[in-house]
C-alpha positions in Angstrom: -178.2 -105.2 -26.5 -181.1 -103.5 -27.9 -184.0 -105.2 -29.0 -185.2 -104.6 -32.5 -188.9 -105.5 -33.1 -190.0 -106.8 -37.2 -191.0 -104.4 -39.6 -194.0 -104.9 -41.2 -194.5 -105.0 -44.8 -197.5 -106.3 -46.3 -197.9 -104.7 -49.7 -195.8 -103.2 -52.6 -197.0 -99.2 -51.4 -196.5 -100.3 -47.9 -192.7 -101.4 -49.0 -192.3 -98.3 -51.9 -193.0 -95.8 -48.6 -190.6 -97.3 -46.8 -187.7 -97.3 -49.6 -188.5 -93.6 -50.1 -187.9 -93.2 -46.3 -184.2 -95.2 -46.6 -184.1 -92.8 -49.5 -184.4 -89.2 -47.7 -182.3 -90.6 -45.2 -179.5 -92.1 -47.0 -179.7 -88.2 -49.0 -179.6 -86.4 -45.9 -176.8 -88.9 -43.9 -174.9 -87.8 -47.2 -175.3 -83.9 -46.6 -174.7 -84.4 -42.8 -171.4 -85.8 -43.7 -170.2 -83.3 -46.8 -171.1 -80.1 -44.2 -168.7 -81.9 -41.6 -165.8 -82.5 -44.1 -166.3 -79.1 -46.0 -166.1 -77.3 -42.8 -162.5 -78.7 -41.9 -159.2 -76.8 -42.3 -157.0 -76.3 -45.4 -154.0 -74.7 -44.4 -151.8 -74.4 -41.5 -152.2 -70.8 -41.3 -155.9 -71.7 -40.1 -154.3 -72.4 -36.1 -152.9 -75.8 -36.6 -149.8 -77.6 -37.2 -148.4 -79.3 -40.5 -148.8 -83.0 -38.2 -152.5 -82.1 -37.6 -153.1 -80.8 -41.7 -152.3 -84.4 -42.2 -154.5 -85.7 -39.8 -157.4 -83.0 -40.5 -156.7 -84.3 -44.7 -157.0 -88.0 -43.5 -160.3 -87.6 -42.0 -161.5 -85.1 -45.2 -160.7 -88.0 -47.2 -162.6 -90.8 -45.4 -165.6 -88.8 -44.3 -165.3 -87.0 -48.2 -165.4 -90.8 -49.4 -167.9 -92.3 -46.7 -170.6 -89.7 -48.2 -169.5 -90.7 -51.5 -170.8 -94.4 -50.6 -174.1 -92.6 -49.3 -174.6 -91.1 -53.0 -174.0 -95.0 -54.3 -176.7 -95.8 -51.1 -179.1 -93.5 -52.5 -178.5 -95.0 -56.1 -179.3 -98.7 -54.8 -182.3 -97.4 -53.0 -183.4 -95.7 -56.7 -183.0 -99.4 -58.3 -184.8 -101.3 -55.4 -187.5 -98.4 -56.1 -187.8 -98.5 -60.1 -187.6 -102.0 -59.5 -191.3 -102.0 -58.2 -192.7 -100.2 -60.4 -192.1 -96.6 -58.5 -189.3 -93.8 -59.4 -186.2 -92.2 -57.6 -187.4 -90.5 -55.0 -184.5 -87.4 -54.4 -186.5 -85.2 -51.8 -186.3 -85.1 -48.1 -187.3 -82.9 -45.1 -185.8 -80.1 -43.9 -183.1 -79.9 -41.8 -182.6 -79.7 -38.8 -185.0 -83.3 -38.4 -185.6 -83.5 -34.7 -188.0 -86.7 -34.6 -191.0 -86.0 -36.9 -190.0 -87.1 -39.9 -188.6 -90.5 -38.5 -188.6 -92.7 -35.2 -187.8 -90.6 -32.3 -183.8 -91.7 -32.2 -183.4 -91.0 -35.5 -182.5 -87.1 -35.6 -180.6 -85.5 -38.2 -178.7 -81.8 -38.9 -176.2 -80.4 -40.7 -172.5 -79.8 -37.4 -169.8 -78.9 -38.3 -166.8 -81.6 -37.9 -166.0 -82.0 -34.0 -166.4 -84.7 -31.2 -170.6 -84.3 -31.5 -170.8 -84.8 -34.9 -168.1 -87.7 -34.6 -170.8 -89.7 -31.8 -173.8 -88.6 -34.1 -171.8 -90.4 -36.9 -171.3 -93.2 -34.7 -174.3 -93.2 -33.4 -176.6 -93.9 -36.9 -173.5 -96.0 -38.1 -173.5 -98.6 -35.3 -174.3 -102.4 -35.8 -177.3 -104.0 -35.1 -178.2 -104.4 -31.3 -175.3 -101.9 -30.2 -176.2 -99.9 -27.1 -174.5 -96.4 -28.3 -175.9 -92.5 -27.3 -176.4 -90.3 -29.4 -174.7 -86.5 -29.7 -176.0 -84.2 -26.6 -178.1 -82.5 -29.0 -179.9 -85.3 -30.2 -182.0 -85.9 -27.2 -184.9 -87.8 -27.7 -187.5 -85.3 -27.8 -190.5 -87.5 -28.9 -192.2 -91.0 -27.2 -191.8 -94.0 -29.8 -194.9 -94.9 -31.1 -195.7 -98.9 -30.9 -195.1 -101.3 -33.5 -197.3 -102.6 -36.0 -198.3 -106.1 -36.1 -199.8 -107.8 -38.3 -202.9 -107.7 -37.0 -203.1 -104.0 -37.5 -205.6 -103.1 -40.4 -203.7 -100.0 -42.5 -205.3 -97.6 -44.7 -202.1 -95.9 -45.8 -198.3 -96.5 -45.3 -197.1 -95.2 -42.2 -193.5 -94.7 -41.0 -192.2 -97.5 -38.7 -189.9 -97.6 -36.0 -186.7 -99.1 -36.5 -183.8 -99.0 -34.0 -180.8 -99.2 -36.7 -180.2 -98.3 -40.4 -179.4 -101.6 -40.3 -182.7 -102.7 -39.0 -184.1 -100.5 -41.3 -182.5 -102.5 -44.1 -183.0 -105.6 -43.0 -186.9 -104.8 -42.1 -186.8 -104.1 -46.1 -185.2 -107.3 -47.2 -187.9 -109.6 -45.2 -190.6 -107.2 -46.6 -189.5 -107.8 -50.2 -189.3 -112.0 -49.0 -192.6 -111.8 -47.6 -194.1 -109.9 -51.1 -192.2 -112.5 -53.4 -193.7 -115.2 -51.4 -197.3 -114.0 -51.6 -197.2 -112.8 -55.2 -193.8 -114.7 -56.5 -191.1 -112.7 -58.6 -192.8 -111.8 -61.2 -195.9 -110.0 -59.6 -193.4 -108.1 -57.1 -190.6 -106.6 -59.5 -192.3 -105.1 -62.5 -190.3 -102.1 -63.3 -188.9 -101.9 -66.9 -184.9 -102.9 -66.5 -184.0 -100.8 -69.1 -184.8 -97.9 -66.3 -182.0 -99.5 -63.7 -179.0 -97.4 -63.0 -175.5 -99.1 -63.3 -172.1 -98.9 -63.4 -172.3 -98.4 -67.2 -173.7 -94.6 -66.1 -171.8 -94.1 -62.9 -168.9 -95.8 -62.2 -169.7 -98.0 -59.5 -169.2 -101.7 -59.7 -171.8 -101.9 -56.9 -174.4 -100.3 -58.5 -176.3 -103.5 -59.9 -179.4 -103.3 -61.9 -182.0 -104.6 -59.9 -184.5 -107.0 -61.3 -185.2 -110.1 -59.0 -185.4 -110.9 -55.4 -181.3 -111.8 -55.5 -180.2 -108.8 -57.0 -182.5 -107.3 -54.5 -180.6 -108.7 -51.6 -177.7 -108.1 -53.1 -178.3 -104.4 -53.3 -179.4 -104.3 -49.4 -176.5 -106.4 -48.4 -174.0 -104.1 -50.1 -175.6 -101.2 -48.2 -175.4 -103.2 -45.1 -172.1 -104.1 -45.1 -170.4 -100.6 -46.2 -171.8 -99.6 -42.8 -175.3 -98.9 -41.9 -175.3 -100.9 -39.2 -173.2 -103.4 -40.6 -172.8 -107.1 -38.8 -169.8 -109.0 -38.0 -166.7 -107.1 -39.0 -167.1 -103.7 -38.7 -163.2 -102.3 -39.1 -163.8 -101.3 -42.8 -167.3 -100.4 -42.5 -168.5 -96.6 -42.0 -168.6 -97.2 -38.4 -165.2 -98.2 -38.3 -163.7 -95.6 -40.1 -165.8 -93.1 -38.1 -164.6 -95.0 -34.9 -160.9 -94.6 -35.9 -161.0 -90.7 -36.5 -162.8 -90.2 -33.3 -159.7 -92.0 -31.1 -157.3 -90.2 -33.4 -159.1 -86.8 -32.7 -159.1 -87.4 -29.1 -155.3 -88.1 -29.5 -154.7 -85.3 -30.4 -156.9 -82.9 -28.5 -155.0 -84.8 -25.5 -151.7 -83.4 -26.5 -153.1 -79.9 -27.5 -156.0 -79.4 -25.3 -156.2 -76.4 -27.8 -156.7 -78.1 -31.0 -159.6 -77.6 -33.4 -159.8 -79.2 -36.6 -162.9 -77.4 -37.7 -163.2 -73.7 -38.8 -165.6 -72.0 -36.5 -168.6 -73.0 -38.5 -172.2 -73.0 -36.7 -174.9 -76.2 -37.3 -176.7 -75.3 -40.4 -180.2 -74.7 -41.0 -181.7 -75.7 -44.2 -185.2 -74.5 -44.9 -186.9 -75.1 -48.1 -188.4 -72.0 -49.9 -192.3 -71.5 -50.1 -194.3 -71.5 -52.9 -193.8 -68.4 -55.4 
């Protein structure tokens, strides 16, 4: 079980830094997960048989709809961040994201579909306290620097180590407690509500408007619970589903040692252009 030290979260640009972190990550989790699905096969004429089309379909459609869930992530994210007065925030580093950007076990890059990207999935899906390696090319190629306390006098936000998204989340919830506490509702959430995004706009029944600390909570918890690092159950969750292709994958591999889902795409790398 691996021990998950508190975030700490002391103002509102101290908490706004860290939502526009959960912010590129849920944006580039989502990309991570369209490249896999986009680089699956269409047709049997690509090598594989009309059983493992509809296996190789299945899995399009969950990881297709598992990113889709990202998108509403990145949405509920947006609210929490209007919410406090800030914006959307939409950008996010480049891939491939080998431990700058983040906390050392959090490493990020576009694979195509395959048993690596499958553990990776697993791997920033799993619950809270689960003991899970990474992909082998997502070694840990940085030392984890040491945790705030609250004794620490900050200047400037600064990223924070969390072990889970789920931690991540969670670390965000007791932030936005603590602030409410300190400052009470009305001094913490002063966005405009007309600015929250909803299901009016985009479909979503989960995408609330967000303009207290429960709507706040509600927001994280649906995040939570569709699978970053979800608790309890997790059969239904992103972790499950992810779970589930990667023993029906292996399935199959064991009765065609031969079998490849994927076309032969290589990892991606994204680089943004420079200035013109």
């Amino acid at each position: 079980m691996t021990t998950e030290p508190p975030m700490v979260i002391e103002d509102r640009e101290e908490l706004i830094f860290i939502l526009s972190e959960a912010a590129a990550l849920e944006h580039m989790i989502m990309c991570e997960y369209l490249f896999a699905a986009f680089s699956l096969k269409r047709d049997v004429s690509e090598g594989v048989t009309a059983a493992q089309l509809g296996a190789i379909t299945r899995w399009e459609r969950i990881v297709s709809f598992v990113a889709t869930q990202e998108m509403l992530h990145l949405a509920l994210v947006s609210n929490l961040l209007t919410a406090l007065g800030s914006h959307p925030y939409l950008s996010h580093p480049n891939f491939p994201q080998r431990s700058k950007y983040y906390p050392p076990g959090v490493q990020l890059a576009l694979l195509p579909f395959g048993e690596h990207a499958l553990q990776h999935f697993l791997y920033l899906e799993r619950p809270e306290g689960m003991d899970l390696e990474d992909a082998p090319e997502f070694a840990v190629l940085a030392i984890p620097k040491p945790s705030l306390t609250l004794d620490d006098d900050q200047i400037v936000p600064q990223t924070q180590d969390f072990a889970t998204i789920g931690h991540l989340y969670r670390g965000i919830e007791q932030g936005l407690r603590h602030l409410v506490e300190k400052y009470g509702e009305r001094g913490v959430f002063i966005g405009p509500p007309r600015a929250q995004a909803t299901q009016e706009y985009f479909g979503w029944p989960e995408l609330i408007a967000v303009t207290d600390l429960a709507s706040a909570c509600q927001a994280i918890e649906t995040i939570i619970e569709e699978g970053e690092g979800a608790r309890g159950d997790w059969r239904a969750a992103h972790f499950g589903r992810f779970l589930q292709i990667m023993q029906e994958y292996r399935d199959l591999q064991q009765q065609d040692p031969g079998f490849e889902p994927a076309r032969p795409a290589v990892a991606a790398y994204v680089r943004q252009p420079g200035d013109t």
